[in-house]
C-alpha positions in Angstrom: -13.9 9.4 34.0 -11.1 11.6 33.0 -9.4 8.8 31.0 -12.2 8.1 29.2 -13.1 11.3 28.3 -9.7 11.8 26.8 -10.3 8.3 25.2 -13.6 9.3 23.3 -11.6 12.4 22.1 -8.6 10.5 20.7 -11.0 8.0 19.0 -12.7 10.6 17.3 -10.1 12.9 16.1 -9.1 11.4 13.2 -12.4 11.1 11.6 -12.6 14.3 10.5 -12.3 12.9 7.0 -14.9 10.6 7.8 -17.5 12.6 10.0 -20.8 11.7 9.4 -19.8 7.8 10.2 -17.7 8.3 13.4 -18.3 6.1 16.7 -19.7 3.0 14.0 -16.0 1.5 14.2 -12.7 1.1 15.8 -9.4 2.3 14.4 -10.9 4.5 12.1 -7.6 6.1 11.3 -7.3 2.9 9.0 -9.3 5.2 6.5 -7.1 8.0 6.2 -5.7 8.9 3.2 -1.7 8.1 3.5 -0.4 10.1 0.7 -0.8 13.4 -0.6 -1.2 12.0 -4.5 -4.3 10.3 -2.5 -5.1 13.4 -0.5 -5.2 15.3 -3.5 -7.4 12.8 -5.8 -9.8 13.4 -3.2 -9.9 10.2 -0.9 -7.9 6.8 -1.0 -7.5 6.3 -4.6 -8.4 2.9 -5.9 -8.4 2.7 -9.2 -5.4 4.2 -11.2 -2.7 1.1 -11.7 1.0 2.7 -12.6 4.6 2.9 -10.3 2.9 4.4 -7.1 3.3 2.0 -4.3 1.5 4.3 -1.8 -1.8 3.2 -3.9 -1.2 -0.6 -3.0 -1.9 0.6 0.5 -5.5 1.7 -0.4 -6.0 -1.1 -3.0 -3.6 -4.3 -3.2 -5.0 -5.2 -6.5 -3.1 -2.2 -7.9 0.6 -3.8 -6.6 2.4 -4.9 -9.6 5.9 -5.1 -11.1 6.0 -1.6 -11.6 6.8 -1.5 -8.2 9.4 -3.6 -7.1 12.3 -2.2 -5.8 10.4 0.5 -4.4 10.6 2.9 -1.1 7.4 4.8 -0.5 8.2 8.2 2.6 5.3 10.3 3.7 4.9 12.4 6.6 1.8 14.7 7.0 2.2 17.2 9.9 -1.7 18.0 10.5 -2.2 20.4 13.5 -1.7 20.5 17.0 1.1 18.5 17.4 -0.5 15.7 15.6 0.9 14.0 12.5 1.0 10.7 10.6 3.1 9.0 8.1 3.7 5.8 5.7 6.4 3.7 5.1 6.6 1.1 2.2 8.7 -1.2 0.4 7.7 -3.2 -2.5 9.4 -6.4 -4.3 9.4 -8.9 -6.7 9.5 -12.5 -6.5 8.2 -15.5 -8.7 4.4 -16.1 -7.2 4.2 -12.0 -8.2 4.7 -8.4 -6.3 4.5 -8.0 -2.1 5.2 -5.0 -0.3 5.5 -4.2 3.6 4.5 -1.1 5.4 3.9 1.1 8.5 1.1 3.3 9.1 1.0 5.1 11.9 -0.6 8.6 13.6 1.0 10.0 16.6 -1.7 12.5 18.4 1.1 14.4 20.8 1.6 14.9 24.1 -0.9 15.1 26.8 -1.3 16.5 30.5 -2.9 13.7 32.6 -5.4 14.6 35.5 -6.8 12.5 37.9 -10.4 13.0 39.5 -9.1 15.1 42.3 -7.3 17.5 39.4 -4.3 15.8 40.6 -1.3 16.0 37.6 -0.4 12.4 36.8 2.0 13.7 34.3 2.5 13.7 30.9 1.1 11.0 28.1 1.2 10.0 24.4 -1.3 8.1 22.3 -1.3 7.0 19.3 -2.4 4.5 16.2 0.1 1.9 14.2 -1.1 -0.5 11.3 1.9 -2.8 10.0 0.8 -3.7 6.6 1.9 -6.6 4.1 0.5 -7.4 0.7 0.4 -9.4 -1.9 -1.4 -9.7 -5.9 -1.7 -12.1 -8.3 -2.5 -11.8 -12.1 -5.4 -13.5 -13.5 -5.4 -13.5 -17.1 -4.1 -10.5 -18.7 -6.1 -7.8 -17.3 -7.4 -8.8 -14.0 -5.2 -8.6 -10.7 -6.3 -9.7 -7.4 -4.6 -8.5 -4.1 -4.9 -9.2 0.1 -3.4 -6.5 2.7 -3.4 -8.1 5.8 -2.9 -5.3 9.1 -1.5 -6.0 12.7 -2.9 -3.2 14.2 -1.8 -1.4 17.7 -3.5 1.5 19.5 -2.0 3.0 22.4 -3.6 6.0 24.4 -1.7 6.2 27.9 -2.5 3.3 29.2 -5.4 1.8 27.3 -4.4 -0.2 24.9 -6.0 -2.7 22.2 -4.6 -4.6 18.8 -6.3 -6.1 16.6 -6.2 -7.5 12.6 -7.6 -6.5 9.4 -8.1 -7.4 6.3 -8.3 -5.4 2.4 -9.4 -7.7 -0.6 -9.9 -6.1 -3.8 -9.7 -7.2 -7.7 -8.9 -4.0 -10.3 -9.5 -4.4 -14.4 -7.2 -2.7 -16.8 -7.3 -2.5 -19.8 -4.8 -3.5 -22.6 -3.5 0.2 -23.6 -3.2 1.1 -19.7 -5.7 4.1 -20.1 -8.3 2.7 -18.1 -9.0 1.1 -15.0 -11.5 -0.3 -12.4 -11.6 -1.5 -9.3 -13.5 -2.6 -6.6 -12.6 -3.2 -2.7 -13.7 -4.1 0.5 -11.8 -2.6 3.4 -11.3 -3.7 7.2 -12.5 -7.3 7.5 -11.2 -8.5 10.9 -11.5 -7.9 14.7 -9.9 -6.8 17.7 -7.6 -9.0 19.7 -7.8 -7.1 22.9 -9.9 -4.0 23.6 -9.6 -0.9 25.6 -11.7 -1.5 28.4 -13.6 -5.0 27.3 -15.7 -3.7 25.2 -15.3 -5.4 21.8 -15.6 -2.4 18.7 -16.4 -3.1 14.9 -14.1 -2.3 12.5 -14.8 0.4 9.4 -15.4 -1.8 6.9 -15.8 0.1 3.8 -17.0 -1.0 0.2 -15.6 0.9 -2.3 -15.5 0.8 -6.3 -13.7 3.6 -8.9 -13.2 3.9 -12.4 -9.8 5.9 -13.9 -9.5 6.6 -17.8 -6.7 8.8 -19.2 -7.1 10.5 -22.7 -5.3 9.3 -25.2 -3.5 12.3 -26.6 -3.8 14.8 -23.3 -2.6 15.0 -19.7 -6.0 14.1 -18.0 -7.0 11.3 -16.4 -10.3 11.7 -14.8 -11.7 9.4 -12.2 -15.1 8.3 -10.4 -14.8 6.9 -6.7 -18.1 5.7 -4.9 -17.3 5.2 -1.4 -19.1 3.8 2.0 -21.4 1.7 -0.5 -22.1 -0.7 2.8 -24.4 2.5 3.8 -26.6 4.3 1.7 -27.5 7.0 3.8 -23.9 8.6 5.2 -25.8 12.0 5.8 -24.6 14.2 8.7 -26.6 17.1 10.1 -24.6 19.0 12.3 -27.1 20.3 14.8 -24.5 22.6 16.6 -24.3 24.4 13.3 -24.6 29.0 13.2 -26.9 28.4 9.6 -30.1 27.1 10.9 -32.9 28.4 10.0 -35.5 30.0 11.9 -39.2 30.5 11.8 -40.8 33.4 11.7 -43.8 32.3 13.3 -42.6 30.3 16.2 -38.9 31.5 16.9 -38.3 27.9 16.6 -35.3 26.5 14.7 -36.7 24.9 11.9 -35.9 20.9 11.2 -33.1 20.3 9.4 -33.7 17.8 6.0 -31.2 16.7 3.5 -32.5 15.8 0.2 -31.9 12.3 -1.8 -29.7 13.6 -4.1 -27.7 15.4 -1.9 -27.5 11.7 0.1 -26.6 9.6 -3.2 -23.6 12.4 -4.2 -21.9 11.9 -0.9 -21.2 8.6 -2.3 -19.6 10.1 -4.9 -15.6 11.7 -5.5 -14.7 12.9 -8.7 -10.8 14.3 -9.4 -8.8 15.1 -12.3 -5.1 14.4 -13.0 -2.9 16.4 -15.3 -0.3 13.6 -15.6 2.7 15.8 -17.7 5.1 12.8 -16.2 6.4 11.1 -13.6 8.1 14.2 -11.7 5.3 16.9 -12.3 1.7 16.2 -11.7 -1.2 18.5 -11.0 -4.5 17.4 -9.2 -7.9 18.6 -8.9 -11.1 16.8 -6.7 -14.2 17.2 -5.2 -15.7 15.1 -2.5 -19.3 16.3 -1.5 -19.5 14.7 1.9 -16.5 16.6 3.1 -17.7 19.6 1.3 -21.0 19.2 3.1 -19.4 18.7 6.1 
């Protein structure tokens, strides 16, 4: 009971990003965010095509030649103990641009228990998703790309794999200003479970829009995210704000309205692009505001 306990926990911990959709899938940590550029636009970014190679992870339509010859380092220490990274390399070669790439979350260190309160020592757990990818042009402003993941999850000694699958096409237009793009994130299945139960994967619909100005440093952009679920409304009924009645003592229920639903959908950011060395960010994402 102990073990699975500490299972539920681990699962759930990195969906903080992703709250109000936790427990609907396995290896949710395939939805984090794996660089700050995309951290700071507000979500993963799908929808500005330049050098960036991290953005191939969130979008393989955006891989292109820009990136060829290309090493992509992040490591995001979070809390705890706990912290992520990504590694990438993209190249060249005549069918078009590929790239391979490592995800992974470590969540620390554990103190394993047994029923009694026994110590069974010390454990780690933690996520991996080896990535490659691949696009193709088609015509001279559409691109079409495929990430295909091994995933491996390890939490002491429960342990599943499975494989996934991104497919998305992005439109740009001739002057590079604009782009858009749409995705769907997470087709596949697990290979071997925890315990033998078989888990969903997050699959995630997403489309985004990107258009910088022509003679300034903004490029603004438009994300709609989760599109597979309309309603991605949390209420968080352990929360200090409710609301009481007067009349009855009685918390009152808690409602949120349609508009408030539909924005959760939506991310909007802000890039002040002044160059390749020095950029400056600025996003909002309602759900995780609301959250």
């Amino acid at each position: 009971m102990v073990k699975k306990i500490l299972l539920i926990i681990l699962v759930a911990l990195p969906l903080s990003n992703y709250a109000q959709i936790g427990g609907r899938g396995v290896f949710s940590f395939l939805n984090l965010s794996p660089s700050a550029r995309s951290t700071g636009l507000g979500t993963n970014q799908i929808a500005i095509r330049d050098y960036d190679l991290a953005l191939a992870y969130s979008n393989p339509s955006l891989l292109n030649k820009q990136m060829s010859q290309t090493v992509v380092l992040n490591y995001i220490p979070i809390f705890a103990g706990i912290n992520m990274g990504y590694a990438a390399y993209g190249w060249q070669s005549t069918k078009g641009p590929w790239q391979a790439g490592l995800m992974y979350i470590n969540y620390g260190k554990f103190d394993g228990y047994d029923e009694t309160g026994a110590s069974t020592g010390q454990f780690n757990a933690s996520d991996y998703a080896f990535v490659a990818g691949h696009s193709r042009e088609i015509g001279n402003n559409f691109n079409v790309g495929a990430n295909a993941k091994f995933i491996l999850s390890q939490y002491e000694n429960f342990t599943s794999t499975g494989i996934a699958l991104d497919l998305g096409t992005t439109w740009a237009d001739t002057s590079g200003l604009t782009a858009a793009s749409f995705l769907i994130r997470n087709i596949g299945t697990q290979l071997t479970t925890y315990d033998g139960v078989r888990e969903n994967l997050p699959i995630e619909l997403m489309a985004g829009i990107t258009h910088k100005l022509r003679y300034a440093p903004f490029r603004l952009g438009l994300i709609i995210h989760n599109i597979q679920t309309p309603d991605i409304s949390y209420i968080n009924t352990n929360s200090r704000e409710q609301r009481i009645n007067i009349e009855t003592g009685e918390p009152e229920e808690q409602k949120i309205s349609v508009g408030d639903k539909i924005f959760r959908h939506v991310i909007l950011s802000t890039e002040l692009v002044f160059g390749k060395g020095f950029q400056i960010r600025f996003a909002y994402n309602h759900q995780r505001r609301q959250e």
